[in-house]
C-alpha positions in Angstrom: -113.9 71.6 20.0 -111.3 69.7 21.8 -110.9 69.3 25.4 -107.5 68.2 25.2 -108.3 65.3 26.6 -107.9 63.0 23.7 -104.5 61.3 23.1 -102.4 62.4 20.3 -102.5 60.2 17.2 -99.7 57.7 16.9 -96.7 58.4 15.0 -96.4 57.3 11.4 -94.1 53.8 11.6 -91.1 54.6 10.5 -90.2 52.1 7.7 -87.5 49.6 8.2 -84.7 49.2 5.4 -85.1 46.0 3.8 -81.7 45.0 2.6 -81.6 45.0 -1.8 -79.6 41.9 -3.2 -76.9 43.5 -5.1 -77.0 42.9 -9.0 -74.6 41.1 -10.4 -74.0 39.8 -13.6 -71.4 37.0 -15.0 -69.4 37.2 -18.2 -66.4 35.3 -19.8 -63.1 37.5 -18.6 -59.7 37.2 -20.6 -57.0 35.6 -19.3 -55.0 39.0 -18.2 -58.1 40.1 -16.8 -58.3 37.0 -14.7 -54.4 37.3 -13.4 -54.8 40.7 -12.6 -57.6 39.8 -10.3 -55.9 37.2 -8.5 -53.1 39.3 -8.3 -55.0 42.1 -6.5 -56.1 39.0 -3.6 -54.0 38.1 -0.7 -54.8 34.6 -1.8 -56.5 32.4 -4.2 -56.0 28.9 -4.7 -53.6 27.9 -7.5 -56.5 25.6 -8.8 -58.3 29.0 -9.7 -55.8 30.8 -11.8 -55.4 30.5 -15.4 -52.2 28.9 -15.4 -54.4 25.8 -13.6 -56.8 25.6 -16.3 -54.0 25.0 -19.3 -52.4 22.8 -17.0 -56.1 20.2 -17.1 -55.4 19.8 -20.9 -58.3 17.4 -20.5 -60.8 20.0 -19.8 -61.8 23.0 -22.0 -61.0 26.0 -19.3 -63.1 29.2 -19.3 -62.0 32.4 -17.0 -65.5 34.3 -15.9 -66.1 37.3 -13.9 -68.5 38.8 -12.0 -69.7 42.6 -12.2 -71.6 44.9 -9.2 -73.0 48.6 -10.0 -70.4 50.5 -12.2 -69.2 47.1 -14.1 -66.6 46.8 -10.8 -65.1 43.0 -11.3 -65.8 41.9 -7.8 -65.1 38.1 -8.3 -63.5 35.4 -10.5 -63.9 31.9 -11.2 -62.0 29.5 -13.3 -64.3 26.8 -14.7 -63.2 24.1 -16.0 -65.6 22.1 -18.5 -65.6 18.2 -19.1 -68.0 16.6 -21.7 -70.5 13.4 -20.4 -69.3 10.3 -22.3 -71.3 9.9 -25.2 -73.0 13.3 -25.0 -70.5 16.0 -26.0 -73.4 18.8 -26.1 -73.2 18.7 -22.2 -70.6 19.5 -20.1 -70.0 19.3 -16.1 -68.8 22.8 -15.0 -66.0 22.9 -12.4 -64.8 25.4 -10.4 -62.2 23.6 -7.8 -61.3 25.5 -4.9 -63.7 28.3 -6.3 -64.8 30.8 -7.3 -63.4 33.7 -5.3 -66.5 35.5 -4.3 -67.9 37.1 -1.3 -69.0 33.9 0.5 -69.7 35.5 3.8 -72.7 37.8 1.8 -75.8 36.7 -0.1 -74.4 33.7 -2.0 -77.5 33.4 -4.0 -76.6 36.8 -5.8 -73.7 35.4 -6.4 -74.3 31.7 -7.9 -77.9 32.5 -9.7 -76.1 34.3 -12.2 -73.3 31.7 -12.7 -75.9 29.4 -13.1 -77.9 30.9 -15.7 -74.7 31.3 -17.7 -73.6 28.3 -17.6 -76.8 26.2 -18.0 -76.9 28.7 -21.4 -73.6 27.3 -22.3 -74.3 23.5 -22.3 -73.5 22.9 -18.5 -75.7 19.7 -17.5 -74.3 20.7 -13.9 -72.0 23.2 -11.9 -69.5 21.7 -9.3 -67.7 23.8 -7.1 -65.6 23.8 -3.9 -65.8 26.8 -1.9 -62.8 27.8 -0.4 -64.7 28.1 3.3 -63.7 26.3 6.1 -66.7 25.2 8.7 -64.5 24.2 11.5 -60.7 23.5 12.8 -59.6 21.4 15.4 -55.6 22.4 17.0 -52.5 20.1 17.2 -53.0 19.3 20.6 -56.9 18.0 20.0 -55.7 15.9 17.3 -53.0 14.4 19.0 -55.1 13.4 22.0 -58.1 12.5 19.9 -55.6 9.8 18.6 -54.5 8.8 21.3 -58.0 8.5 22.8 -59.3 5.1 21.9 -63.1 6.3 21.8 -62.6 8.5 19.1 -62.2 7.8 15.8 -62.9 10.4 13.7 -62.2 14.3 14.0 -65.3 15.1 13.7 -65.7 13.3 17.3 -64.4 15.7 18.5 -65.3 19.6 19.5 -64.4 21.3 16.6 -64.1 25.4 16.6 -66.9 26.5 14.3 -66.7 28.9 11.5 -70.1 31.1 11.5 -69.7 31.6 7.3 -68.8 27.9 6.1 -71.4 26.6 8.4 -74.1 29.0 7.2 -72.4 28.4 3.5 -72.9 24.9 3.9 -76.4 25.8 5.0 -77.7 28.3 2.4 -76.1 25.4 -0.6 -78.5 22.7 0.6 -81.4 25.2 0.9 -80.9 26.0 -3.1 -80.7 22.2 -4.1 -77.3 21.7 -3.9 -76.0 17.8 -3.6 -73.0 17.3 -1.2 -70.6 15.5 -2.9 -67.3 15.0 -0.5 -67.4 11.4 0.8 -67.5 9.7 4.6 -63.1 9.9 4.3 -63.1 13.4 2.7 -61.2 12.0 0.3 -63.1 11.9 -3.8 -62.6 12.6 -7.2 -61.8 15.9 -6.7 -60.5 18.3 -3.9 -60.5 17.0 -0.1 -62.4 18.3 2.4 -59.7 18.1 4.9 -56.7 19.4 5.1 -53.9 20.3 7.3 -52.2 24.3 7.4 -49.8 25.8 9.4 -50.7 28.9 10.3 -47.8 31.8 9.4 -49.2 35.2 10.3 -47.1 37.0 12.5 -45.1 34.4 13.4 -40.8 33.7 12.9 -38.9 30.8 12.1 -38.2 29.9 16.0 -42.3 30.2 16.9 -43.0 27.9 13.6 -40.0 25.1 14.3 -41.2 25.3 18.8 -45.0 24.5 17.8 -43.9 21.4 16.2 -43.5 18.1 18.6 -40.4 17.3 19.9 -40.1 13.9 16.7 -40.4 16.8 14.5 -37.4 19.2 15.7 -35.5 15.9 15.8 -35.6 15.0 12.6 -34.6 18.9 11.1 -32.0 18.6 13.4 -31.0 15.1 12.3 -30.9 16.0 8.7 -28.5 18.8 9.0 -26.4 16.5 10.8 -26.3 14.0 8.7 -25.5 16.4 6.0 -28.6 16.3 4.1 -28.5 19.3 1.4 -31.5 21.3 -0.2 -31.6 22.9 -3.3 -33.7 24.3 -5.7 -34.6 22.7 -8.5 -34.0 24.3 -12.0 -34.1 23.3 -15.2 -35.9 19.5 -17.4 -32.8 17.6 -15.4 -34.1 18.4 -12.0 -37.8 17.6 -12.6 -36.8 14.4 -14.7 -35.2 13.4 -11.1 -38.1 14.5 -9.6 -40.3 12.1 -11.1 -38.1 9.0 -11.3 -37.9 9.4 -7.4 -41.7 10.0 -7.7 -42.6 7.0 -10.2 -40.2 5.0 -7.3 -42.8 6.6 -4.4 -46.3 5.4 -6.2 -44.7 1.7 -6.6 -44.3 1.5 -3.3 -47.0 3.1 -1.9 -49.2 2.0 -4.7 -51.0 4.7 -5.9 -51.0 5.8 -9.9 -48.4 8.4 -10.8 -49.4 11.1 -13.1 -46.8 11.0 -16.3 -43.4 13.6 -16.6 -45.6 15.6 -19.2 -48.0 16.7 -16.3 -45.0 18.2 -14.3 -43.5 19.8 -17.1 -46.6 21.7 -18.3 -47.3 22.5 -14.8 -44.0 23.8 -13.9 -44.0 25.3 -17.8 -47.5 27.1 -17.4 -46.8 28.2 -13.5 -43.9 29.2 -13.9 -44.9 31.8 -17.0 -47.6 32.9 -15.0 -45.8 34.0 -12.2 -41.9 33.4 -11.7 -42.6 32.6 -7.9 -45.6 30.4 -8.4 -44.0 27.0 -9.1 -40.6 25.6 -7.2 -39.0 21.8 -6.8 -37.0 21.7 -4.2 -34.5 18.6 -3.9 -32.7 17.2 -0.8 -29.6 14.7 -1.6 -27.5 12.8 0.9 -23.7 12.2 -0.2 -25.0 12.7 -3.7 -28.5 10.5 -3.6 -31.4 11.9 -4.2 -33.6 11.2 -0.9 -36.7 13.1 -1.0 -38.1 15.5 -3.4 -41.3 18.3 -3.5 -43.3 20.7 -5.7 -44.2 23.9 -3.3 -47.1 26.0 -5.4 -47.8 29.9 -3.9 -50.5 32.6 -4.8 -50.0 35.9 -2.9 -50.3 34.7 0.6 -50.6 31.4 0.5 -48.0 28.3 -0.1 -49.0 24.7 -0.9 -46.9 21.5 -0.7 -48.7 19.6 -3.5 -46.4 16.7 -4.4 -43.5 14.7 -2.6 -41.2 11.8 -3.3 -38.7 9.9 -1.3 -36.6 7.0 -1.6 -36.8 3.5 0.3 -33.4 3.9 1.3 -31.5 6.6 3.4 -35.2 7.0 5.2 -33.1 7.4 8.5 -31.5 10.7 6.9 -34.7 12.6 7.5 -34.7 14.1 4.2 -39.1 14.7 4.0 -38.5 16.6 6.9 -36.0 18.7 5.8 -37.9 19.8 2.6 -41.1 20.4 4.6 -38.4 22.6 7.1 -37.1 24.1 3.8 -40.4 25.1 2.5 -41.8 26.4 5.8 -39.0 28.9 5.8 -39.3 30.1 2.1 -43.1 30.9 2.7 -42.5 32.6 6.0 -39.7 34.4 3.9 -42.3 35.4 1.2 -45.0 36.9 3.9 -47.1 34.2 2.9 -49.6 33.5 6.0 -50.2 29.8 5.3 -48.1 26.9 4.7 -50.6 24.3 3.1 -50.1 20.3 3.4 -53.0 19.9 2.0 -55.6 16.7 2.0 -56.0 14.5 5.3 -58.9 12.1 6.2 -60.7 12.2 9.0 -59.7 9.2 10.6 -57.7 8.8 14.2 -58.3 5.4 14.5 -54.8 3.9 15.2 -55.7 0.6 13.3 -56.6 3.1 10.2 -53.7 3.2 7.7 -54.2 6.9 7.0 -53.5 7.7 10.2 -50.2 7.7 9.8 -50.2 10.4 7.3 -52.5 12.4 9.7 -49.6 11.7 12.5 -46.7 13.1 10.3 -48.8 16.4 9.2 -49.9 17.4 13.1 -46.4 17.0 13.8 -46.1 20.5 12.5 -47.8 21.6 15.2 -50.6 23.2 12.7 -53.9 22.6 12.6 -56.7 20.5 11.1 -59.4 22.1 9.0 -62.6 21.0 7.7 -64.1 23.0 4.6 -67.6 23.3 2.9 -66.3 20.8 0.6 -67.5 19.7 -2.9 -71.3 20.4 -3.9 -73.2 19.6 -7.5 -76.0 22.0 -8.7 -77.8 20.0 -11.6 -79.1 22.3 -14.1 -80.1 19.1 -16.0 -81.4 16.6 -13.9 -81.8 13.4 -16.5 -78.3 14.0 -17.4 -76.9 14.8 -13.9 -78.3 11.1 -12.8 -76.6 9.3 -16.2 -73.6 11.3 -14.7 -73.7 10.1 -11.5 -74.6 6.5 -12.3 -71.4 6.5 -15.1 -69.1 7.7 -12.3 -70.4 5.3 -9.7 -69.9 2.3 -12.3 -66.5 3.3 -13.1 -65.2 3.6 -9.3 -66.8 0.0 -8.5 -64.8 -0.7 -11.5 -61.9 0.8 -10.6 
């Protein structure tokens, strides 16, 4: 018989929920299925719609999906395939700027089944570029990081984190990822850096009184001096385009890609979406000065290639276009302006950083991504890869 003295057993623990990785499964999605997707996004990078992958008419371009409980589509990738020199069984699977998928989740759900599919397929490895940035650094920091002669990269410098790239950038190395961006951000594919002016909210006058005082100038000189832009329409245009272009790459020596590229691009864009692809052209007193490609997907706009004659520099006409463009994606709602690819450099003796000069004159800001990252599904032939590709840049 009790005495009531005895304690009362302990409650049963009460079970804690263990979170369940959501299923998902990847399949091969048809092109309409693929636009519709990106259409139903605020923003995906051009280099992930379809149009993109007729536009690489050296790759073999495959649109892929991914399915949660009920066969919802919940992501998209375009992958872009490329056969190994002498092994056309194999192929490197590329998804730049991709896929769009739930990065700030489990990522393993997400890229085990990619994997499996394309390792079934032929892949030899996946490469892909996650759209995820780890950290951004203002106008201002830039600026004085240049000017400060004990700092010479931006990563020198104190950086504001982003909690999902950096534990991205974490979890990829943890599931035998291989970083592939190099030291100057710059590769073979997509840079890790770039510069973006941010849009959101903001009107013409709060965009043009963030940029530096050279800046305003310049807009203000080119008006001035009568400097006109216009849109581009029409083979004439983008033949002008790429005269002015071809002129550009001799002088700055780089290798310009061939009319052909532009006109499947703006051909392919352009069908896609009417408001995808525009040239815009600024001419002083009839000469063509300067002349760019702008690229937009839902809320975001991209300046992705630019020309500009030797003479007539002192017209300003780069800095009307980038003015002109500014306006037509704050005009669109978009709520980024892209410049794209930067390196990291603010060494004053570097050459590049010029380039990183003219881009924080927008008064944007810099930002570092995840960057590019190889998965080899099979090793051997990932190596013969990598050793092909490091031969050929030495050769280069």
């Amino acid at each position: 018989m009790s005495n009531g003295s005895h304690s009362a057993p302990a409650p049963a623990p009460v079970p804690v929920p263990v979170p369940v990785p959501v299923s998902l499964t990847v399949a091969p999605i048809s092109a309409a299925e693929h636009l519709a997707y990106v259409r139903s996004r605020r923003s995906v990078s051009f280099l992930q719609t379809p149009a993109w992958g007729r536009v690489k008419t050296e790759w073999r371009a495959e649109s892929l999906g991914w399915y949660g409980p009920g066969a919802r589509l919940t992501g998209a990738g375009l992958v872009l395939h490329r056969p190994v020199p002498r092994l056309d069984n194999f192929t490197l699977a590329y998804l730049p700027w991709g896929p769009d998928i739930d990065w700030s989740g489990d990522i393993d759900a997400w890229l085990a089944p990619l994997a499996a599919h394309l390792k079934a397929r032929g892949a030899f490895a996946i490469r892909l570029c996650p759209p995820v940035a780890t950290h951004t650094w203002s106008a201002a920091q830039v600026k004085e990081g240049i000017a400060d002669p004990g700092v010479r990269r931006l990563t020198d410098l104190p950086g504001e984190p982003d909690p999902v790239g950096v534990r991205v950038t974490e979890r990829l190395r943890a599931g035998g990822w291989l970083p592939q961006s190099p030291e100057d951000g710059f590769g073979a594919g997509q840079p890790q850096f770039t510069y973006e002016v941010p849009l959101a909210g903001r009107s013409e006058q709060d965009v043009l009184g963030g940029m530096n005082q050279l800046w305003r100038r310049n807009i203000k000189k080119a008006a001035k001096e009568g400097v006109e832009v216009t849109v581009g329409s029409g083979p004439a245009d983008l033949r002008a385009f790429h005269e002015l272009y071809v002129h550009t790459a001799a002088r700055d020596r780089f290798t310009p890609r061939p009319l052909s590229y532009f006109t499947t691009m703006a051909a392919e864009m352009s069908a896609e979406d009417a408001s995808r692809f525009t040239l815009y052209l600024a001419r002083h007193q009839g000469d063509l000065v300067a002349a760019t490609l702008m690229v937009r997907v839902g809320g975001h706009a991209w300046y992705t290639y630019g020309a500009s004659s030797t003479a007539k520099r002192e017209v300003r006409g780069s800095n009307a276009l980038q003015w002109a463009m500014v306006r037509a994606a704050l005009a669109s709602g978009c709520d980024t302006y892209d410049l794209r690819g930067i390196t990291p450099t603010l060494d004053v003796d570097d050459p590049h950083v010029g380039l990183v000069q003219f881009k924080v004159g927008t008064g944007g800001r810099a930002v570092r991504y995840v960057g590019e990252w190889d998965l080899p599904l099979r090793p051997l032939v990932h190596r013969a890869f990598d050793l092909f590709m490091r031969r050929r840049a030495r050769s280069l």
